[in-house]
C-alpha positions in Angstrom: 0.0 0.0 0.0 2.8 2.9 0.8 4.9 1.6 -2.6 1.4 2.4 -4.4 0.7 5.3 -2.6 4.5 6.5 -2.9 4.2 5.9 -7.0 1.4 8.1 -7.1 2.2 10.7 -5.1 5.6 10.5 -7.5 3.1 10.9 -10.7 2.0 14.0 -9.4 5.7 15.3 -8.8 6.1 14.3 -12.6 3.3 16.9 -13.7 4.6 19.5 -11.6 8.0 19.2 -13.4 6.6 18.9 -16.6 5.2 22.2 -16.0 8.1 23.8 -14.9 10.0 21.9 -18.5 7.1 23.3 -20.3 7.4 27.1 -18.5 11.2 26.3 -19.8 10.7 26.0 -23.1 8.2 28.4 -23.3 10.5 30.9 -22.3 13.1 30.0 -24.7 11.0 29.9 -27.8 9.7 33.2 -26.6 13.4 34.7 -26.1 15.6 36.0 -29.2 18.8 35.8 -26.5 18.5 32.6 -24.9 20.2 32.5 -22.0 20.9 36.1 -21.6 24.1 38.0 -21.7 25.5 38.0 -18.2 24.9 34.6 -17.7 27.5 31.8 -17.1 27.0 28.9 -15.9 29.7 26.6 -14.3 28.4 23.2 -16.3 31.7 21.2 -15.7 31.6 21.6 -11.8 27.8 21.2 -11.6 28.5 17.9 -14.3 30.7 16.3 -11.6 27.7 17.3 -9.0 25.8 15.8 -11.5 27.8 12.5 -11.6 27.7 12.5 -7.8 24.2 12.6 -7.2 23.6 9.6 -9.7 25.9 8.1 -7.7 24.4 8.2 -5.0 21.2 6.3 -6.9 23.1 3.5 -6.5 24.6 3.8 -2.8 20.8 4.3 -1.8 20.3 0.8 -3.4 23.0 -0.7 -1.6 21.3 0.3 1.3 17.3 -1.0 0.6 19.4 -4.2 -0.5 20.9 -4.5 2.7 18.1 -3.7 4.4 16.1 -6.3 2.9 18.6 -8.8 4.0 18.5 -8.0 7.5 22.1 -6.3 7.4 20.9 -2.7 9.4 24.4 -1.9 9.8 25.0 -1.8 6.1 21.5 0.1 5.7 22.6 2.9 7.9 25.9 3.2 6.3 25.0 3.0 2.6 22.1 5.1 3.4 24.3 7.6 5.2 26.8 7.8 2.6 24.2 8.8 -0.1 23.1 11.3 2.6 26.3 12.7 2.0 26.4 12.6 -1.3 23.2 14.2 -1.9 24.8 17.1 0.3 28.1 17.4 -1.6 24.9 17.9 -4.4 23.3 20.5 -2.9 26.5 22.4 -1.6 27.3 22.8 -4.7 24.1 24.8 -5.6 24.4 26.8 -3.0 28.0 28.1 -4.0 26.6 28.2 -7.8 24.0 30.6 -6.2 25.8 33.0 -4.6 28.8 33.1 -7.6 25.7 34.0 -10.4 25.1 37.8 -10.9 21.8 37.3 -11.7 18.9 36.3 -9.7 15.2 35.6 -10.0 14.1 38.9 -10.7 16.8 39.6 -13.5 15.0 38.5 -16.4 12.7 35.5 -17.4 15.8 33.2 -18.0 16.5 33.6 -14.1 12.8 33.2 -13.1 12.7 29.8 -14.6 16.6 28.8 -13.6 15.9 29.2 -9.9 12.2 28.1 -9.9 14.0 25.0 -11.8 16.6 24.3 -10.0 14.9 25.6 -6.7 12.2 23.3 -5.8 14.4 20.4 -7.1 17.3 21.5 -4.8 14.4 21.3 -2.2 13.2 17.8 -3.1 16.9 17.0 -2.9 16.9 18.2 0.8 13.6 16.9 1.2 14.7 13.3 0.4 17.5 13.9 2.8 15.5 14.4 5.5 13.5 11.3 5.0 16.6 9.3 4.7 17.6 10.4 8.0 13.9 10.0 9.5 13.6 6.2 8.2 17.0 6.0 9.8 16.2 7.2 12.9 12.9 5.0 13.9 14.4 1.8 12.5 17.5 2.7 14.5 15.9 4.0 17.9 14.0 2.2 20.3 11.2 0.7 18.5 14.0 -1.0 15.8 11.6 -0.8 13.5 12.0 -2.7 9.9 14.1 -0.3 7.7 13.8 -2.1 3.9 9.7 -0.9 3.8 11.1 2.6 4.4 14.2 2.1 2.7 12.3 1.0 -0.7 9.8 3.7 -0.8 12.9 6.1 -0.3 14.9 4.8 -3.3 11.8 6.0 -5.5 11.8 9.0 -4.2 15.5 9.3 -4.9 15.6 7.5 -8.2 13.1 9.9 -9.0 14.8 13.4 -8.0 17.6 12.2 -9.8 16.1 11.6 -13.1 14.2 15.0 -12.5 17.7 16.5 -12.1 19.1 14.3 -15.4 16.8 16.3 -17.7 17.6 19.7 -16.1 20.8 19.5 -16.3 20.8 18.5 -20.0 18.4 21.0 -20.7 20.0 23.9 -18.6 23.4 23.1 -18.9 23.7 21.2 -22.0 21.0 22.5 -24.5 21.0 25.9 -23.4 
């Protein structure tokens, strides 16, 4: 029942992106200077970012998997590792942030990039936090069962970082 639940409440995540894809290209159709002069983006460091938060994709796996055997102490660290991952992620939007001379209220092209790149920084932290929540009831006193958590967490996760796949190839690769 939560995996169901979990894949639907995912579907809606997918339409809300979609529309913030669709506000995207919208724009740029729209736009005869696409982005606009002034703004550089750092696509090599936010590419190895990138490659790290896929990364972690696969140490959250490790983790369910372990779970699901019964191995807790490998759950907690795989899971803690991608927890760390996904902040190596996030730190680096934060310094990409405050390096860019232009903000939301520049122009259109900064609306959309920190609307973008904004609420999927915050399902990145959002995930984060219920990583560390699973961990801490299946940890604490009542030892719950972590893979059950654990599994409806790696969808969540999977799916912020396929979100973040096709904005960083449309952002930072398309232009």
């Amino acid at each position: 029942m939560l995996a169901v639940g979990t894949v639907v409440w995912l579907a809606s995540e997918l339409m809300f992106f979609s529309g913030l894809f669709a506000g995207w290209f919208a724009l740029r159709a729209s736009s005869v200077h696409w982005p606009p002069e002034g703004v550089e983006l750092e696509p090599v460091r936010t590419g190895i970012a990138t490659v790290v938060l896929l990364a972690s994709s696969f140490t959250m796996h490790a983790g369910t998997r372990a779970a699901e055997h019964g191995d807790r102490r490998g759950a907690v660290r795989w899971v803690l590792i991608t927890v760390a991952m996904g902040a190596v992620f996030l730190v680096n939007q934060a310094l990409e942030y405050a390096a860019f001379e232009f903000s939301l209220s520049s122009h259109a092209y900064g609306s959309i990039f920190y609307l973008m790149t904004g609420f999927h920084g915050l399902h990145v932290l959002g995930g984060l936090g219920l990583m560390l929540a699973v961990l801490a009831v299946g940890t604490g006193r009542t030892r719950a069962p972590l893979d059950e958590g654990l599994t409806v967490t790696e969808y969540y996760w999977h799916f912020v970082d396929v979100v973040w796949v096709g904005m960083f190839a449309t952002i930072y690769v398309l232009g």
